[in-house]
C-alpha positions in Angstrom: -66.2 -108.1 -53.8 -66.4 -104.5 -52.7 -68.8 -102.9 -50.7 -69.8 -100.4 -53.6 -70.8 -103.0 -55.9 -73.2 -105.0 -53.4 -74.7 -101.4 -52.3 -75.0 -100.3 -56.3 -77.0 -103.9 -57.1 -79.6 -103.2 -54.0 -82.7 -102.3 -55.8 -85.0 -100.1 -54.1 -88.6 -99.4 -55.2 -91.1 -96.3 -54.3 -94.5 -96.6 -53.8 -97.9 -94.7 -53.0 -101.3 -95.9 -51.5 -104.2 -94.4 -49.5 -104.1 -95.7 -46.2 -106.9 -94.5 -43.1 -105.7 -94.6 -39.8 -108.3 -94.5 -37.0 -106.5 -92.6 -33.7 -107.4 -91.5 -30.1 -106.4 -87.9 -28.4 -104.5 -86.6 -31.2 -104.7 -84.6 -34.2 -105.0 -85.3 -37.9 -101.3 -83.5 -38.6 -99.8 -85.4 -35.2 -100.8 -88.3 -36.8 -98.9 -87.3 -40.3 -95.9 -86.3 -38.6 -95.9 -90.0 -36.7 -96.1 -91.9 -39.7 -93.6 -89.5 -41.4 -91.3 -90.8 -38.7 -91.6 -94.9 -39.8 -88.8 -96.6 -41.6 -89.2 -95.7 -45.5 -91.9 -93.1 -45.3 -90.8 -90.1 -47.6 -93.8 -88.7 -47.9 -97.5 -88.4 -45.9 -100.4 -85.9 -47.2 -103.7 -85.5 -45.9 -106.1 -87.0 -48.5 -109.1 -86.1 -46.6 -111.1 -87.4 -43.4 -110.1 -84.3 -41.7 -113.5 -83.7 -40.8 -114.2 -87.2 -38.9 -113.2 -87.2 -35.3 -110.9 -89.5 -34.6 -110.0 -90.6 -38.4 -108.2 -89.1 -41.4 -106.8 -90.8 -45.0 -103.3 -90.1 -45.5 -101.6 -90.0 -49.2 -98.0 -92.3 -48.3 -94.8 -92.5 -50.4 -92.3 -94.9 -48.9 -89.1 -96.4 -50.5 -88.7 -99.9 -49.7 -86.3 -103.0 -51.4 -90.0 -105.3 -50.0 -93.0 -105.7 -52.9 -95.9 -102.7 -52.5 -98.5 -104.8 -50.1 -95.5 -106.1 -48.0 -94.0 -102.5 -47.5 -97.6 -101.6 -46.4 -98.4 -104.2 -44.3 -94.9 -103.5 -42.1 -95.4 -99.8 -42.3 -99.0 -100.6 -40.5 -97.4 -103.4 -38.1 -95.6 -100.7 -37.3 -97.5 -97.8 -36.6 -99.5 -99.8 -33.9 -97.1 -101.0 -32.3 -94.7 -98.1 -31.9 -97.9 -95.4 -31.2 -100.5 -95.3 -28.8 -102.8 -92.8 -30.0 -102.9 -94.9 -33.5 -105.4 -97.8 -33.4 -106.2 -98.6 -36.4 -105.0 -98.3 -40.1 -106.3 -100.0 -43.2 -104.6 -99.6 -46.7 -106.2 -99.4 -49.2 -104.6 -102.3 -51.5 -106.4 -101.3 -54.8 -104.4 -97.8 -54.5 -100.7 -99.4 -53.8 -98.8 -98.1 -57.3 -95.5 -98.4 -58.1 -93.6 -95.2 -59.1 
C-alpha cells in the first residue's frame, strides 16, 4: 500500500468552542498567542473577559483526527502544562460544534 493512500483515508475534523482560561502576569493577547501555538489550534479570538483581571474567553478553532470534547480536553492538558502564566481553562462543552 502506498503512502498516499493511507495519508488520503486520514480523516481530520475542525471544531469550535468557547473556552476561559484563568492566567497570572500576562496579558489577554499573550495568552491568545500561547494557545495559538498548541498542536491543532488554527484559530483563537477574543470572545470577551477582557475586562476581568486575570481571565479572558477565547473563540478556538482546532483541526483534530480525536472527537470535539477529546480535542478539548488535550488542548487544555496542554496548555497547563506547557505554560506557567496559564492556570486554569474550562471549556465550555455545550459550545464544542463541528464545522
Amino acid at each position: 500500500m502506498k503512502l498516499a493512500n493511507i495519508i488520503s483515508e486520514v480523516e481530520f475534523f475542525t471544531y469550535t468552542a468557547m473556552i476561559r482560561v484563568v492566567y497570572e502576569d500576562s496579558t489577554p493577547s499573550e495568552i491568545a498567542q500561547l494557545i495559538r501555538a498548541l498542536p491543532g489550534v488554527t484559530t483563537v479570538t477574543m470572545a470577551g473577559g477582557a475586562e476581568f483581571q486575570d481571565k479572558a474567553t477565547f473563540k478556538v478553532k482546532l483541526i483534530t483526527q480525536k472527537s470535539g470534547e477529546e480535542a478539548f480536553q488535550a488542548l487544555k492538558s496542554n496548555a497547563i502544562k506547557k505554560y506557567t502564566p496559564i492556570k486554569v481553562v474550562e471549556i465550555g462543552t455545550n459550545t464544542i460544534e463541528k464545522k
